[in-house]
N, CA, C and O of each residue as an XYZ file, in Angstrom:
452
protein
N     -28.852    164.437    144.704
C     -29.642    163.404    145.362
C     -29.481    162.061    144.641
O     -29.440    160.966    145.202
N     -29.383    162.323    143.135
C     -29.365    160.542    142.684
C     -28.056    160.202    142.768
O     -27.719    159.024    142.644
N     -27.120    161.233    142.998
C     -25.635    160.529    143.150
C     -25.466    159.769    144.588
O     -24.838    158.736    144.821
N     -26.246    160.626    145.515
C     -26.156    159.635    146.958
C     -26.897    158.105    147.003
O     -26.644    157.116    147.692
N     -27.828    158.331    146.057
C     -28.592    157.249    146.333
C     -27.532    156.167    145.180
O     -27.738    154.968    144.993
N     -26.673    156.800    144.686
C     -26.626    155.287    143.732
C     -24.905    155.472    144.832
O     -24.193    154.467    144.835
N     -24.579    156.279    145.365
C     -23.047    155.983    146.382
C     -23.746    155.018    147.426
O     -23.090    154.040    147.784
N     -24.639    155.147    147.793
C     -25.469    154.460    149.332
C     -25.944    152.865    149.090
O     -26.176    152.036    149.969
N     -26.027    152.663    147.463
C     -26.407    151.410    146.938
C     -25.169    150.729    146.773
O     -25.063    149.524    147.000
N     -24.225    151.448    146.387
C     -22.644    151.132    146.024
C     -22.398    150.530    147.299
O     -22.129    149.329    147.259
N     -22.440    151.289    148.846
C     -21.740    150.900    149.864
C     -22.642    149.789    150.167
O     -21.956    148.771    150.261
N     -23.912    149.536    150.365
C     -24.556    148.597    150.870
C     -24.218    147.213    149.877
O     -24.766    146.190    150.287
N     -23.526    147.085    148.837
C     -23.646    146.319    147.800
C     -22.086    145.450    148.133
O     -21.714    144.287    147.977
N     -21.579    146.454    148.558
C     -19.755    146.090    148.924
C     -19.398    145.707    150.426
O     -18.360    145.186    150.834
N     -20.830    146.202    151.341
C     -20.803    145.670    152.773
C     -21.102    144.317    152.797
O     -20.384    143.475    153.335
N     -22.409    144.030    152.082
C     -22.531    142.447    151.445
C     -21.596    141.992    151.400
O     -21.314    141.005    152.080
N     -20.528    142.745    150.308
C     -19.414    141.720    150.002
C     -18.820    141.269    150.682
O     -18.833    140.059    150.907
N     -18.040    142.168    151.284
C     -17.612    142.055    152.608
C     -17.625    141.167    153.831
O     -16.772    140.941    154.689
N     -19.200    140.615    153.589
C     -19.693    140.164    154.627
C     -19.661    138.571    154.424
O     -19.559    137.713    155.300
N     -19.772    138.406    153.058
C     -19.535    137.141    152.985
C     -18.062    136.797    153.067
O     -17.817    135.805    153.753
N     -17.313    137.243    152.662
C     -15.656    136.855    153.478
C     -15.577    136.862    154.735
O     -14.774    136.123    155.305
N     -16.181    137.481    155.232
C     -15.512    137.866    156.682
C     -16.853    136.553    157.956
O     -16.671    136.325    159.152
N     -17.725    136.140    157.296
C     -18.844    135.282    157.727
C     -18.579    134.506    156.962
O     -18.469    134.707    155.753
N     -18.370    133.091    157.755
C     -18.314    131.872    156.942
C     -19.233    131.118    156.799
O     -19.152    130.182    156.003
N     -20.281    131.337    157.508
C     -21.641    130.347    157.609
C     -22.738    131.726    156.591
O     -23.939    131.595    156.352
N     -22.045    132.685    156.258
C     -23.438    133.486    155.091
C     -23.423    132.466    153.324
O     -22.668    132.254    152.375
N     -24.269    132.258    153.620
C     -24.639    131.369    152.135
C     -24.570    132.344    151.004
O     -24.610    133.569    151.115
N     -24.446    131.554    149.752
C     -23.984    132.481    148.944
C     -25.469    132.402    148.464
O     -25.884    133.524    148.175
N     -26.179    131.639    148.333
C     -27.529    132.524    148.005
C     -28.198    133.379    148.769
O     -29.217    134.044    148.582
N     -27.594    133.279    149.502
C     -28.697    134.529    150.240
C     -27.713    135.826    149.973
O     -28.223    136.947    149.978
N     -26.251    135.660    149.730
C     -25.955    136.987    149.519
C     -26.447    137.603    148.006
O     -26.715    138.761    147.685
N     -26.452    136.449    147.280
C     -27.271    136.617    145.615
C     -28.628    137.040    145.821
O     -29.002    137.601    144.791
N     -29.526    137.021    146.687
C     -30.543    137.547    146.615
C     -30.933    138.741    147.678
O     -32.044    139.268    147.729
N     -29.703    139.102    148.600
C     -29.668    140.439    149.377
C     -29.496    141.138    148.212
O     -30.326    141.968    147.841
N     -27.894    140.732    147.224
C     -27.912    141.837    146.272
C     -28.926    142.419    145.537
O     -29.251    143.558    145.202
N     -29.385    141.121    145.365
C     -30.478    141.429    144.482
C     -31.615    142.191    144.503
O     -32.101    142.941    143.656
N     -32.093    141.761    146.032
C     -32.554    143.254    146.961
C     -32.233    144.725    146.921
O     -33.011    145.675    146.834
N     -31.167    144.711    146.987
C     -30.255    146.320    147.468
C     -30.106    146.929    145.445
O     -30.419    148.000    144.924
N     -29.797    146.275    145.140
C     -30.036    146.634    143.545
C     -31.475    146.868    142.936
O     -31.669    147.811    142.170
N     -32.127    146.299    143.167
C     -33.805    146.326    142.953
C     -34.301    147.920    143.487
O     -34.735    148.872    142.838
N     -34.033    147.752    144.959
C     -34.428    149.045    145.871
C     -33.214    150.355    145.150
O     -33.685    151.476    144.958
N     -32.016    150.154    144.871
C     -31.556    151.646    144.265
C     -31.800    151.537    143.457
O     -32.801    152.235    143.625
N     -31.916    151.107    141.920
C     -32.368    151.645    140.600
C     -34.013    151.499    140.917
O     -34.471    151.153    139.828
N     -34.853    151.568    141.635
C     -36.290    151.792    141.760
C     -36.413    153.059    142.689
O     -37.334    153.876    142.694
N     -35.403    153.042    143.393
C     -35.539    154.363    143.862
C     -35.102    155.709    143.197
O     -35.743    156.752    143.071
N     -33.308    155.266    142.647
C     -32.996    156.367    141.515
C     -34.232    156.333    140.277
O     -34.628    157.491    140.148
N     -34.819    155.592    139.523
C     -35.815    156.214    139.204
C     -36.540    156.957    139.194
O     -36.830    157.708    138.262
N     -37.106    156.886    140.517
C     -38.098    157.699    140.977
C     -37.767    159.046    140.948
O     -38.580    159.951    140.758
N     -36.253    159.222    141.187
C     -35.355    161.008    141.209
C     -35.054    161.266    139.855
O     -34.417    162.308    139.698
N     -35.341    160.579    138.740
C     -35.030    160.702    137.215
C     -35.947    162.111    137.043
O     -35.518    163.244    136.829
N     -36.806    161.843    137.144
C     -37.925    163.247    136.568
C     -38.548    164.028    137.870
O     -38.626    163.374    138.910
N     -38.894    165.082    137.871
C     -39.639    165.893    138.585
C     -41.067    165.771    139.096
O     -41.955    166.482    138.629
N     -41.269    164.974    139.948
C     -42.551    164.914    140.536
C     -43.004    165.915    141.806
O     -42.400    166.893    142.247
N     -44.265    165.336    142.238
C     -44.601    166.603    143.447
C     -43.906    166.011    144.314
O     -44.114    164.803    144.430
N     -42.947    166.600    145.131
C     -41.994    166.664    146.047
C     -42.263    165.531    147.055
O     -41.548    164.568    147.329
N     -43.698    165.948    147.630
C     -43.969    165.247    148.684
C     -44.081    163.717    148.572
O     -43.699    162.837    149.344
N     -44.730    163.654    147.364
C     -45.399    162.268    146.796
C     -43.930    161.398    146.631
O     -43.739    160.331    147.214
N     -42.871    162.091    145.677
C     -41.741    161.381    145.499
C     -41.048    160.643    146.848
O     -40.716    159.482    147.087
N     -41.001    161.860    147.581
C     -40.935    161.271    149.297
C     -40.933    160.176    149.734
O     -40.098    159.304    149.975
N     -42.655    160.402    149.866
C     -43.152    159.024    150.251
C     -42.920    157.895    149.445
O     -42.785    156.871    150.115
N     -42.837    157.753    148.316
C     -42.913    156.936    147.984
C     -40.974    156.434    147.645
O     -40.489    155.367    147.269
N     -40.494    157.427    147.906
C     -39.268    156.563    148.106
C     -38.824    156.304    149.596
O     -37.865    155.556    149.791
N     -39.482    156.892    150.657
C     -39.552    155.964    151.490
C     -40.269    154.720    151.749
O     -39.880    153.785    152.448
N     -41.157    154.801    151.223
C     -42.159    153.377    150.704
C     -41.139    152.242    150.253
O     -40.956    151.106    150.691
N     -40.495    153.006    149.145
C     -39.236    151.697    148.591
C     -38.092    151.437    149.186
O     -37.295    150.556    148.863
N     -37.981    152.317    150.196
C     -36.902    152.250    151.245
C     -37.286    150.870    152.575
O     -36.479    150.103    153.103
N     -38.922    150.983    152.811
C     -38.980    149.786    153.875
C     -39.423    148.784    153.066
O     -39.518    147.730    153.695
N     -39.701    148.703    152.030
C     -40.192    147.522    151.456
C     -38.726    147.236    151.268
O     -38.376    146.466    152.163
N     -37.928    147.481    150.629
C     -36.008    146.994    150.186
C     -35.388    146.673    151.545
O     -34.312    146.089    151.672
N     -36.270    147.166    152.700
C     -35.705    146.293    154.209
C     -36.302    145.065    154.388
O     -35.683    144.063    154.745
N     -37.910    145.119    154.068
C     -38.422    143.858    153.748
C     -37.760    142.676    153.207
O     -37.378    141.645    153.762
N     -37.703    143.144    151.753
C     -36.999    142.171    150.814
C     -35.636    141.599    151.491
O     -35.347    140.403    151.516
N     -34.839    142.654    152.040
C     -33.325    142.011    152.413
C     -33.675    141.533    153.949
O     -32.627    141.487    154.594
N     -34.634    141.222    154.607
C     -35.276    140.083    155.600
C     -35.080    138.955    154.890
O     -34.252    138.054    154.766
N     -36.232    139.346    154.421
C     -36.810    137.866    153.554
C     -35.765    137.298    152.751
O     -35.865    136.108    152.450
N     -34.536    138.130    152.260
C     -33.609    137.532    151.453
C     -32.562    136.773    152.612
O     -31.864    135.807    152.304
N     -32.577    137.302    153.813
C     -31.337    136.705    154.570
C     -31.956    135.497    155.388
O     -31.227    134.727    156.012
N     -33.804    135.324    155.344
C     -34.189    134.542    155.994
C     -34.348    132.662    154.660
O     -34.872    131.575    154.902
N     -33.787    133.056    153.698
C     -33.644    131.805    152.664
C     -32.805    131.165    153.162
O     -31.772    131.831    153.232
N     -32.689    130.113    153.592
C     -31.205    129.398    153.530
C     -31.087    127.505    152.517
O     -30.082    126.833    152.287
N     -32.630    127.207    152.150
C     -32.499    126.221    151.423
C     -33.471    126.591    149.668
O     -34.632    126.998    149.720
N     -33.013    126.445    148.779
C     -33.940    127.065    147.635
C     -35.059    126.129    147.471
O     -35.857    126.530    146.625
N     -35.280    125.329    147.858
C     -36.738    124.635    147.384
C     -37.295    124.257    148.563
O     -37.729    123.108    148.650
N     -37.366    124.980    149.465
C     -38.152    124.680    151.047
C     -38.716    125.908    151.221
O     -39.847    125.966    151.705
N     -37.870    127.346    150.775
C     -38.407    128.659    151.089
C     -38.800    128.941    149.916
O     -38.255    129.822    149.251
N     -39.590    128.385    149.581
C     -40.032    129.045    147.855
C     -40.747    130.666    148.302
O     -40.333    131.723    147.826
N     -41.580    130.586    149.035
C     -42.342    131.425    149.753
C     -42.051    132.611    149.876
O     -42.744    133.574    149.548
N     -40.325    132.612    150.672
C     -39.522    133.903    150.539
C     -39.459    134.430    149.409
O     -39.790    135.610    149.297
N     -38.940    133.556    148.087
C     -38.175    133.924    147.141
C     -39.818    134.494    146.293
O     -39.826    135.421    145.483
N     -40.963    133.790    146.665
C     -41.832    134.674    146.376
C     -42.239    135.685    146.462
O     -42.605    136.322    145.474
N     -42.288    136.068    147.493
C     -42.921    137.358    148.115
C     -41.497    138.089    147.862
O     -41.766    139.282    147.999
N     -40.120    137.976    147.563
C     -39.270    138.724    146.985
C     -40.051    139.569    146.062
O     -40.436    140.736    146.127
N     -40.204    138.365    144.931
C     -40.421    138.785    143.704
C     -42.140    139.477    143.453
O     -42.550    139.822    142.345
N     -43.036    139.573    144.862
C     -44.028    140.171    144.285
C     -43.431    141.492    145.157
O     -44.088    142.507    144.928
N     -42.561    141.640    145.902
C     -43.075    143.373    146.217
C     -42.155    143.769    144.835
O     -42.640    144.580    144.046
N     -41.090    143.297    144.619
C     -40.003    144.161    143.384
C     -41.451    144.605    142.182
O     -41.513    145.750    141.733
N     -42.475    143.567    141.811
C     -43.491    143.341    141.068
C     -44.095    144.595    141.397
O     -44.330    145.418    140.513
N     -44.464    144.882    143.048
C     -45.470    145.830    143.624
C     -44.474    147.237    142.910
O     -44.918    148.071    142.121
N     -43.318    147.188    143.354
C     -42.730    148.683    143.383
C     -42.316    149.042    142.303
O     -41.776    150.147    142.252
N     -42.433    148.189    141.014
C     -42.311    148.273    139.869
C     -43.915    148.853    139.393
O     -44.077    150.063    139.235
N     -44.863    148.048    139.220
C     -46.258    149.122    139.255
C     -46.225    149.925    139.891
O     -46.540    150.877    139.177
N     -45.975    150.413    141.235
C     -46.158    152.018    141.841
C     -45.345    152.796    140.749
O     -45.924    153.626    140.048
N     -44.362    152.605    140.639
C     -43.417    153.564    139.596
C     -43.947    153.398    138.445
O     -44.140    154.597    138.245
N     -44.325    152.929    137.563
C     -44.820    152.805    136.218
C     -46.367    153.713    136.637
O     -46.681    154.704    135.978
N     -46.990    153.350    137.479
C     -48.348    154.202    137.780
C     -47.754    155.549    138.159
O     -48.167    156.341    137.312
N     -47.081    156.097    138.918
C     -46.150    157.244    139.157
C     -46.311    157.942    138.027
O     -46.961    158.985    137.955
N     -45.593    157.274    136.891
C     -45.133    157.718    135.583
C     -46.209    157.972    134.502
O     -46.276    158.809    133.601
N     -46.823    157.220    134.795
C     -48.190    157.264    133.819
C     -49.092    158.524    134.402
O     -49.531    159.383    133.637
N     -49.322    158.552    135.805
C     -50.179    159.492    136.370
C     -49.748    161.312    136.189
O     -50.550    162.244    136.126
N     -48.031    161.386    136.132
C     -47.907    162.471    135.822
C     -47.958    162.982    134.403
O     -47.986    164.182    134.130
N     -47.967    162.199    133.689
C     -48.318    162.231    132.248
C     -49.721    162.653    131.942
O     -49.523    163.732    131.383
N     -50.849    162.494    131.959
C     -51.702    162.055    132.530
C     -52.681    162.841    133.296
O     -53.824    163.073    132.901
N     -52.312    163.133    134.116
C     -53.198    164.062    135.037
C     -52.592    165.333    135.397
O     -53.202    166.128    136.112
């Protein structure tokens, strides 16, 4: 399972690439902050498959980081000037913030309880 998820981050990371050659009007910041997206969402998700949790919970909550990392790569393709969309580049950086506490609380709770 963590080998698919880090092959599935690989391909989404190289379709980007891809995409900016082959699209001439994709800005290169917004492909810097899709990546940045799609990288955020697989090492927060391979995390989550690092240790043994209750099955179900891991689930959800990596589908949790699965629509929030669709979120983020919205909001990352909807930037196109850096100091007009501050807003985007905010709310980037509070869900990565959010899904970074769920996993650290994750981690703490199975410890823990």
């Amino acid at each position: 399972m963590r080998n698919l998820i880090l092959i599935t981050g690989t391909i989404l990371i190289a379709l980007n690439t891809i995409s900016v050659f082959i699209l001439p009007y994709y800005p290169l910041l917004n492909y810097a902050f899709t990546d940045l997206s799609i990288l955020s969402s697989t090492f927060l998700i391979y995390l989550l498959f690092q240790k043994a949790n209750a099955d179900a919970f891991k689930i959800s909550l990596a589908f949790l980081f699965s629509f929030l990392g669709l979120v983020k790569i919205g909001l990352s393709l909807s930037v196109f000037q850096p100091l007009m969309n501050v807003f985007y580049l905010l709310g980037i950086l509070m869900i990565i913030a959010f899904e970074i506490l769920l996993l650290f609380l994750t981690k703490y709770m199975r410890k823990h309880v």
